[in-house]
C-alpha positions in Angstrom: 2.5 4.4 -13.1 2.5 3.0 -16.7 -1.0 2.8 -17.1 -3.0 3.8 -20.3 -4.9 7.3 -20.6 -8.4 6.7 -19.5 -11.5 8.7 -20.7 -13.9 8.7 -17.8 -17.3 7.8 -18.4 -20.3 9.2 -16.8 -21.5 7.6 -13.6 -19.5 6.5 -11.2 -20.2 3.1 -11.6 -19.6 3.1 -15.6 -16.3 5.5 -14.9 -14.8 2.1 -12.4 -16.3 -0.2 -14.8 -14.1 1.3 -17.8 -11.0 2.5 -16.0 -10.9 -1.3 -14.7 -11.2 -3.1 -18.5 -9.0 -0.9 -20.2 -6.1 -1.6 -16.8 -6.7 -5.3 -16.6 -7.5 -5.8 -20.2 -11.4 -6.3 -18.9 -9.0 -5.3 -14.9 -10.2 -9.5 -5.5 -7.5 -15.3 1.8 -10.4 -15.6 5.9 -11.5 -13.8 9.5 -13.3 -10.5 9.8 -11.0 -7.4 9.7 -11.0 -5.1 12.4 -12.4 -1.6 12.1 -9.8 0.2 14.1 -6.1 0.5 15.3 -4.8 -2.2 17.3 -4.0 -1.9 20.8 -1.9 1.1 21.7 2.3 0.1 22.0 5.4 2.1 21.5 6.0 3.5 18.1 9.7 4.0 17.7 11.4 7.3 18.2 14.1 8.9 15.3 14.8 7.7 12.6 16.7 4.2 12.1 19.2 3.3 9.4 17.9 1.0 6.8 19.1 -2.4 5.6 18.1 -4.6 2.2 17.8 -7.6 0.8 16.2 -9.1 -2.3 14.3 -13.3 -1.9 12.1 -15.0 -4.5 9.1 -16.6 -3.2 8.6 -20.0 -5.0 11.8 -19.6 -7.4 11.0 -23.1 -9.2 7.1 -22.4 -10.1 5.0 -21.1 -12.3 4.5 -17.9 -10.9 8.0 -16.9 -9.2 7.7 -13.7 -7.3 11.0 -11.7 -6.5 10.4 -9.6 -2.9 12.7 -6.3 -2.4 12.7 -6.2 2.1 13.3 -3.2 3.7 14.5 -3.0 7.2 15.2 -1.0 10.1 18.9 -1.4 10.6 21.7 -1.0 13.2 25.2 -1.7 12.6 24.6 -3.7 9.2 21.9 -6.0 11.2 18.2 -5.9 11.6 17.9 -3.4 14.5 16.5 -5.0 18.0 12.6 -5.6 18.3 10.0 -6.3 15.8 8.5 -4.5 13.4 5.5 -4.0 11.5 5.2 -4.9 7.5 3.4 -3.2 4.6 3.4 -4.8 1.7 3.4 -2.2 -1.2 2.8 -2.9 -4.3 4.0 -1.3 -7.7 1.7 -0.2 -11.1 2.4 -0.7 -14.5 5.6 -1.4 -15.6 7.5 -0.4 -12.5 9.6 -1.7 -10.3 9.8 -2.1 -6.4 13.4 0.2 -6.3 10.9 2.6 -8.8 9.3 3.4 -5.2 12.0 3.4 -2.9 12.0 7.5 -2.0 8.9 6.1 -0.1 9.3 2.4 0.9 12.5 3.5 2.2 11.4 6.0 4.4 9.0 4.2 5.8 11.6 1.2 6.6 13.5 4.2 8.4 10.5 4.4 10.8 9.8 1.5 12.0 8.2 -0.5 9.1 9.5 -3.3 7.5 8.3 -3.4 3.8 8.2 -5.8 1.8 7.7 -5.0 -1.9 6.9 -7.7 -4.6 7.9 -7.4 -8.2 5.3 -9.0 -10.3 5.6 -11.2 -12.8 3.6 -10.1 -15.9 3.5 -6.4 -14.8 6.6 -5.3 -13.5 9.1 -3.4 -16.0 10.8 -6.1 -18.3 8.3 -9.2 -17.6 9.0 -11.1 -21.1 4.8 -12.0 -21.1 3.6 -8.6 -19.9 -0.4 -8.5 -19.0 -2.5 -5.9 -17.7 -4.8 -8.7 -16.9 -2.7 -10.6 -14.6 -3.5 -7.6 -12.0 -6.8 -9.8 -11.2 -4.0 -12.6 -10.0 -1.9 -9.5 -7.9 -4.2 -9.4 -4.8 -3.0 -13.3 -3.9 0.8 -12.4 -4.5 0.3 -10.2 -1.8 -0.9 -12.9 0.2 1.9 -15.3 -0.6 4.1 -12.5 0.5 2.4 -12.8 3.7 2.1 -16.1 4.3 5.9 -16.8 3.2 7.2 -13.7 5.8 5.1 -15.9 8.3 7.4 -18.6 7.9 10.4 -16.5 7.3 10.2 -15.4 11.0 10.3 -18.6 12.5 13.0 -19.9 10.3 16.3 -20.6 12.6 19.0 -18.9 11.4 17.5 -16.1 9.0 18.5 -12.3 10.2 15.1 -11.5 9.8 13.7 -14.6 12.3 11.9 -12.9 15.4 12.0 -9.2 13.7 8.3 -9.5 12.0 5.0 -8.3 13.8 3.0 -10.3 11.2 -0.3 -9.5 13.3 0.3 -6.0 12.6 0.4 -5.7 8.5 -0.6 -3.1 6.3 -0.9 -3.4 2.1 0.0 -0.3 0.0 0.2 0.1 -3.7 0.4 2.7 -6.2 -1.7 2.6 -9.8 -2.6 -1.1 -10.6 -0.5 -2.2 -7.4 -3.4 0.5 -5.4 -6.1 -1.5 -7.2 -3.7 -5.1 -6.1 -4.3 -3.8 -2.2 -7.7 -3.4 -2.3 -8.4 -6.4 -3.9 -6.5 -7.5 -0.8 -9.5 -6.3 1.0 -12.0 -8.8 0.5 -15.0 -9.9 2.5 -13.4 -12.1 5.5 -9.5 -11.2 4.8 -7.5 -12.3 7.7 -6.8 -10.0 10.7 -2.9 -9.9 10.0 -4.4 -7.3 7.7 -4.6 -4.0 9.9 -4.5 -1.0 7.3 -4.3 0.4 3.5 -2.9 2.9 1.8 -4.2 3.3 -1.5 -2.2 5.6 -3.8 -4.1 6.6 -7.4 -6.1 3.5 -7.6 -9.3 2.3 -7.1 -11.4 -1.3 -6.0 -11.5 -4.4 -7.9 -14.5 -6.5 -7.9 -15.1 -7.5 -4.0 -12.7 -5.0 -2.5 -14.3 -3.0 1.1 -17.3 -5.8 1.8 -17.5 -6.7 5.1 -15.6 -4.7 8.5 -13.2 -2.5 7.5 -10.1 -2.2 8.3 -8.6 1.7 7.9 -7.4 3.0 4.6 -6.2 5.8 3.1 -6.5 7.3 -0.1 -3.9 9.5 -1.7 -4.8 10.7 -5.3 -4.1 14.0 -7.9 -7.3 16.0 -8.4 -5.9 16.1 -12.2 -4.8 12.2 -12.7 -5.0 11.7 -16.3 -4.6 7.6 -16.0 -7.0 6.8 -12.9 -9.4 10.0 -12.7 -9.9 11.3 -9.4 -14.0 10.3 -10.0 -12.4 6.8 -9.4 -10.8 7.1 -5.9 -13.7 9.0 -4.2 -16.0 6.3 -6.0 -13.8 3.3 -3.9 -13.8 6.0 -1.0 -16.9 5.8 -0.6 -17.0 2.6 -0.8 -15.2 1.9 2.3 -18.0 1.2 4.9 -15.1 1.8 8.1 -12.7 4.0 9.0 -10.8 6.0 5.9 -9.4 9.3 5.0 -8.4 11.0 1.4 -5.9 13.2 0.9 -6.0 15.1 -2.5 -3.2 16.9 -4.7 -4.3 19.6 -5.4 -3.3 19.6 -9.4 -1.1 16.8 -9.5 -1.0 13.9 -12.1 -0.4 10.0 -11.2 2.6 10.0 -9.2 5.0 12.7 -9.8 4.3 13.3 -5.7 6.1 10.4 -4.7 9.4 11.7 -5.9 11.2 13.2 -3.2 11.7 17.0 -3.4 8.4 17.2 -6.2 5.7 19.6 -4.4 3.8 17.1 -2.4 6.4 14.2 -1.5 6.6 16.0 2.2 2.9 15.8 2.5 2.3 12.2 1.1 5.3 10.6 3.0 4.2 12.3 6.6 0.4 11.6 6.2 1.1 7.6 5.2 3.8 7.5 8.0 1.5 9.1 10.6 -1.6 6.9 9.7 0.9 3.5 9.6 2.2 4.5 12.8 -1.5 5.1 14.1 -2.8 1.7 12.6 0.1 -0.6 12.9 1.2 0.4 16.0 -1.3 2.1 17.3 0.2 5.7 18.7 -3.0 7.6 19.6 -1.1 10.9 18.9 -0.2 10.2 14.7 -4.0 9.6 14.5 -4.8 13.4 16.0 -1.5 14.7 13.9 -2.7 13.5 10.5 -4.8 16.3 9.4 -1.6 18.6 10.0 0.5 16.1 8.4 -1.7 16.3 5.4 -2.8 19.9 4.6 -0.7 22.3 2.7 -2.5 25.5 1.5 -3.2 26.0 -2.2 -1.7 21.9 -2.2 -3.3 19.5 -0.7 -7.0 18.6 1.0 -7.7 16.1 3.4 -10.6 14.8 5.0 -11.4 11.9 7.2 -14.0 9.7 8.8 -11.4 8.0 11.0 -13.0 8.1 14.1 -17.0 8.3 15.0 
C-alpha cells in the first residue's frame, strides 16, 4: 500500500534485490523458533465483540511509536481468558485503522492485535522515509516486549489477558517485508507464526527453524510482483503456504465485500487459529478456506 511501481528484473535474486532499493530507498531480537503449532488448546467458539484502545510506546524518545489494540470484548471490558497477539504491520503511507476490515476481525476471534503506526512510514509522518522500513522489524519487537510488561502491570484492563508465548507478526506491503525481517536467525519463541501479505524478505529473514507462515499475494501486483513472494516462499525452509489472487493488484482484497476479502480473512484466521492456538481442525480446513474457483490458488507444505 503506497509503494512505488516496480519493474521486475530478471532473476529472482536481481527482481528482490531491486524491488527492495527502490522500497527502502536501497529497502532484518534470540532462541530458535519452532517449526510447528504449539500444543493443542481451545480455540474460542463464535464470534466476540471487539474493544479498542490507542498507547504510545516510549512517548518522550526519539522514536515514539503509537499502537492501535484490538481486543475481544464483553460488556465494554476485555472478555474473560487470554488471548493470543499478532502484531500486524501497515505499508506505505497507511495507517493501522487503514486495515481494520481485517485486524478487526481477527480481534473478533480470539486474537488480540496489536497494530503499530510507524514513525517515518505511516500516512502524515512529517520526515517520511522508505528507508526507515530497515528500522520496522525492531518496532515490532518493542511492541512485544512493551505488551510483556503491559500484562503484568496492576491495574491495566489488559493485565492477565495476553498469551505473549503465543504471538504471530502480520504485515501488508513494506509492513509484509517489516514481519519477515521479524524472522531472523534465533528470533525468540514468543514468535509462533506469519502472515505475510504482498511483501517479500529483507536481508536475514527465514535463516534458521522456521516458524509457519503464510503468503497471501495478487498474481497481477503491479508494486511487489508476485516473482517476489514465491522467491521469499521459497525461501522459507519450514512449514508455509501461499495463497494467490487470481488477478488481483496490491491490496484491493483486504477491503471487505472486494472479490477475495472472504477468502483472505478465513484462510489467515484458520492458519492463526491453527498456529497460535493450535486447533488441529483449522490446519485440515485451510485449503477449503482458501480456494475459490476462477479466484484464488493455494498450496501448502504445512505438514511433512
Amino acid at each position: 500500500m503506497g509503494a512505488q511501481r516496480l519493474v521486475a528484473a530478471t532473476g529472482a535474486q536481481r527482481l528482490v534485490a531491486a524491488l527492495l532499493t527502490a522500497l527502502l530507498a536501497g529497502c532484518a531480537p534470540a532462541t530458535a523458533a519452532t517449526g510447528g503449532p504449539p500444543p493443542a488448546r481451545r480455540a474460542p467458539e463464535g464470534a466476540y465483540a471487539v474493544g479498542v484502545r490507542t498507547l504510545t510506546l516510549d512517548p518522550g524518545s526519539a522514536r515514539p511509536l503509537p499502537v492501535t489494540l484490538w481486543y475481544p470484548a464483553d460488556g465494554g471490558a476485555v472478555a474473560a481468558g487470554r488471548f493470543p497477539v499478532v502484531v500486524y504491520s501497515h505499508g506505505l503511507d497507511s495507517l493501522p485503522r487503514l486495515h481494520a476490515g481485517l485486524t478487526t476481525r481477527w480481534a473478533a476471534a480470539g486474537f488480540v492485535v496489536a497494530a503499530p503506526a510507524y514513525p517515518h512510514t505511516r500516512r502524515g509522518a512529517l520526515r517520511f522515509s522508505r528507508a526507515d522500513v530497515r528500522h520496522q522489524p525492531a518496532d515490532g519487537w518493542r511492541v512485544i516486549r512493551h505488551l510483556v510488561r503491559l500484562d503484568s502491570r496492576r491495574g491495566d484492563p489488559l493485565a492477565g489477558h495476553l498469551d505473549l508465548g503465543r504471538v504471530a507478526a502480520a504485515g501488508h506491503s513494506a509492513g509484509g517485508f517489516t514481519t519477515a525481517g521479524m524472522f531472523t536467525s534465533g528470533h525468540s519463541t514468543r514468535l509462533r507464526a506469519g502472515i505475510v501479505i504482498a511483501g517479500g524478505g529483507m536481508a536475514g529473514s527465514f535463516a534458521g527453524p522456521g516458524a509457519p507462515l503464510l503468503f497471501v499475494h495478487g498474481t497481477a501486483d503491479p508494486v511487489v510482483p508476485l516473482a517476489v513472494g514465491r522467491a521469499a516462499y521459497r525461501r522459507v525452509n519450514g512449514p508455509a503456504a501461499f495463497l494467490s489472487l487470481l488477478g488481483q493488484g496490491h491490496g484491493e482484497f483486504l477491503s471487505p465485500g472486494r472479490p477475495g476479502f472472504a477468502q483472505v480473512l478465513a484462510t489467515t484466521t484458520e492458519f492463526l487459529r491453527w498456529t497460535l492456538y493450535g486447533d488441529p481442525a483449522a490446519s485440515r480446513r485451510l485449503p477449503a478456506a482458501a480456494r475459490l474457483a476462477g479466484l484464488t490458488t493455494f498450496e501448502d507444505r504445512l505438514t511433512p
